[in-house]
Residue, then its C-alpha position, 0 to 999 in steps of 0.5 A: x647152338x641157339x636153335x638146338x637148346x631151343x628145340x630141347x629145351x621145347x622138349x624138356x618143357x612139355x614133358x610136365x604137362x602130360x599128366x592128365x592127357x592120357x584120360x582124356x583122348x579116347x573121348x576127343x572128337x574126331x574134329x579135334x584129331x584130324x584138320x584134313x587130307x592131302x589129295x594124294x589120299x584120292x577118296x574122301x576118307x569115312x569117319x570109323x571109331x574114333x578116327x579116319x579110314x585112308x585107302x590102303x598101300x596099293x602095292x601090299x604083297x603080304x598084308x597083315x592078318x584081317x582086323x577084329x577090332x575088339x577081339x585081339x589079345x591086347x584088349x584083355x592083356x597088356x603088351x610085353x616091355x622089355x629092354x635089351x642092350x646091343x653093343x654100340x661103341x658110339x653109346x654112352x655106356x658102350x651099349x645102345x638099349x631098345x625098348x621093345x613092347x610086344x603084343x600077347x601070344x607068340x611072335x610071327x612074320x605077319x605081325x607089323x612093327x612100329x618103330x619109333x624115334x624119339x626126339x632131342x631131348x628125349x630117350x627110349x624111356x620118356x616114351x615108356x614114361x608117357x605111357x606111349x605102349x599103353x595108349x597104342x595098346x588100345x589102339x591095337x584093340x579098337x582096330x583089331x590089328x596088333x603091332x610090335x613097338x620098338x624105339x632105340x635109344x638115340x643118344x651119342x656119348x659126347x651129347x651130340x644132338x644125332x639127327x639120327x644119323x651115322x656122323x660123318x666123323x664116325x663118333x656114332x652109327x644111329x642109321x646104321x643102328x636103326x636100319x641093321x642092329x635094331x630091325x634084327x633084334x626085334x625080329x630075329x627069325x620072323x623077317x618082316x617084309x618091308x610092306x609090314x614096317x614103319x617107322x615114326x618119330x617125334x620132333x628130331x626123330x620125326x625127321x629121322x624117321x622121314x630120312x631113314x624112310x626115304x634113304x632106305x625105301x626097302x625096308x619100310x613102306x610107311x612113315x609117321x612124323x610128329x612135328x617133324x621138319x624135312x630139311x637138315x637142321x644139324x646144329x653140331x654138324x653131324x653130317x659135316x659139310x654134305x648134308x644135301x643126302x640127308x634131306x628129306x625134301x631132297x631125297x623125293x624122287x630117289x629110286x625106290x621111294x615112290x609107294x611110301x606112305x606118310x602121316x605128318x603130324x603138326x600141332x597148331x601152336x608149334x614154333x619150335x625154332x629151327x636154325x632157319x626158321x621153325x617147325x611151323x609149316x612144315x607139314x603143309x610144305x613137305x605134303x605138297x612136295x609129296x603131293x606134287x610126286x603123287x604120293x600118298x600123304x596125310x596132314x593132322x594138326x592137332x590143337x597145341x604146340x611141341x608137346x606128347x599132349x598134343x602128338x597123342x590126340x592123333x594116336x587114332x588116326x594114325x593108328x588107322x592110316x597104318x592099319x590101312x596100309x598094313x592090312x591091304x590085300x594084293 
């Protein structure tokens, strides 16, 4: 119980410091952004813009349209907020929300989703609050490749920290939402294919997203954990007493899991405790397990702690690390 309101409460925290952040990332350094790369990237990455090029998804099939960077709609026009309501029992209201932030112009199969997972103490409207469309709004220009941002809401009505599973006892689905219910909702008839999915998150949805990634290999083929942790660290029990299954560090290896790629995200000052020990080194410990299965993985340690200050100072060079994958050619 300690570790779960101590996790929260880290959330909660860093919330009131974010204020002035947003002015200030476009001029950070790249030294600032990026500590360094794993070497299952292979080639020694080049300095672009403001960020990092990473080799792209060896595997892609149906890459995204060329990048133009500066000369997409979103430099001139604003992503598109709306937030619908899908039935969910397992929902405080009965009705689960999804924010989806949209590119101008029309909606279409070679257009790649970002779907983001926010953490314990958070919901789908911190990350509009932070202004999270805004900053990857400016992202998709500089790049020139645009992206759809989808974030569910994942919160259970009995309070229970979710892990951003289906809990055991059947209270609530959030895998299931987030891999069936969602993935339907914000692509309707335009069925992405998985090389044009990728799913991140932020502290515990960090770790969903590395779970759900490698639980469902065929329907993403990128991942971005900020302050992630790849163990189960379940203090309400969601998975009952088989948790092994959930296990980020215990699912490499799985079938189908081979070609994902990841991004972790670590600040340098993060030591928000876990129920055994803290997010501190978790990173570096799961890269080297990827590594290890020749994996592609990048690192980025950006100065600060549990915070979106700190998470938005690699909004560039995680932007980049996606682009690479989603617009590689066959």
């Amino acid at each position: 119980m300690f570790a779960s309101f101590s996790r929260r409460a880290f959330v909660l925290a860093s919330s009131c410091v974010v204020a002035t952040a947003a002015a200030t990332l476009a001029t950070l350094p790249p030294e600032d952004l990026t500590d360094r790369l794993d070497s299952g990237l292979g080639p020694e990455p080049r300095l672009a813009h403001s960020g990092m090029r990473f080799p792209p998804y060896p595997g892609a099939s149906a890459p995204a349209p060329p990048p133009r960077p500066g000369q997409v709609a979103v430099c001139d026009e604003p992503g598109r907020d709306e937030v619908v309501t899908l039935p969910d029992t397992g929902a405080p209201e009965g009705g689960r929300p999804l924010w989806i932030r949209r590119p101008p112009g029309p909606d279409s199969a070679d257009l790649p989703v970002l779907y983001l997972l926010h953490g314990s103490a958070s919901t789908h409207e911190t990350l509009m609050d932070e202004d999270v469309g805004g900053l990857l709004d400016r992202q998709m220009c500089r790049s020139g490749v645009e992206f759809v941002i989808a974030v569910p809401y994942g919160q259970e009505s009995g309070g229970t920290t979710t892990e951003w599973g289906d809990a055991a006892d059947g209270r609530f689905a959030l895998e299931s939402f987030v891999t069936g219910a969602a993935v339907e909702a914000v692509e309707g008839g335009h069925t992405r294919p998985r090389e044009l999915r990728a799913v991140g998150g932020f502290s515990m949805g960090g770790y969903g997203a590395a779970a759900l990634a490698l639980r469902n290999p065929v329907l993403y083929t990128q991942v971005v954990s900020w302050a992630g942790y790849f163990r189960v660290d379940d203090p309400h029990g969601v998975f009952g007493g088989d948790t092994e299954p959930h296990s980020p560090d215990r699912l490499l290896g799985s079938g189908g899991t081979g070609d994902l790629r990841f991004m972790l995200v670590e600040g340098t000052e993060d030591h928000t405790p876990l129920q055994e020990g803290s997010i501190h080194g978790e990173a570096e410990r799961f890269a080297g397990l990827l590594t290890e299965r020749g994996m592609t993985v990048a690192t980025l340690h950006p100065h600060g702690g549990h915070d979106f200050t700190t998470w938005k100072r690699s909004f560039a060079d995680t932007v980049d690390f996606l682009v690479s994958g989603w617009t590689a050619t066959p």
